[in-house]
C-alpha angles and dihedrals in degrees: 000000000000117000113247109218123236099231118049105220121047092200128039110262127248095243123034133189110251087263088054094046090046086048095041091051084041097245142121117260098238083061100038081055091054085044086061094043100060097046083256084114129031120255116250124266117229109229084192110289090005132086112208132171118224106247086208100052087041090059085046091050088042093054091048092056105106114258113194089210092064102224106218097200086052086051090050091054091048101053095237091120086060101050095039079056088050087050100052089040091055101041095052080056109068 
């Protein structure tokens, strides 16, 4: 007999109830609410009856939060690297 797993996705879905997005950014619901509040997070989308949060605008708006170590990798898969490089470039120019 074939094993049920114990989690019923194997990957994260695409849209996720306001408890699943708060878990998923690791934080409590109160504060993914104020997230949302403040434009740090995006506002949900209605399928109809139902309120659900883009997983993929909600890892955008995760990478733009402001980290005080600076990850580099985080800053690559942005894009800032490269403007801070226009920047410099531009800048030795003039």
């Amino acid at each position: 007999m074939p094993k049920t797993p114990t989690d019923a996705y194997s990957y994260p879905p695409r849209g996720m109830r306001r408890e699943e997005a708060a878990r998923y950014v690791g934080v409590s619901v109160t504060k993914f609410d104020q997230m949302v509040s403040d434009r740090r997070m995006p506002r949900p989308k209605r399928i109809d009856g139902c309120v659900v949060r883009d997983r993929l605008m909600i890892d955008a708006a995760f990478s733009d939060l402001h980290d005080e170590n600076h990850n580099r990798i985080d800053e690559l898969l942005s894009g800032a690297a490269d403007r801070r490089a226009n920047a410099f470039d531009n800048a030795k120019k003039r």
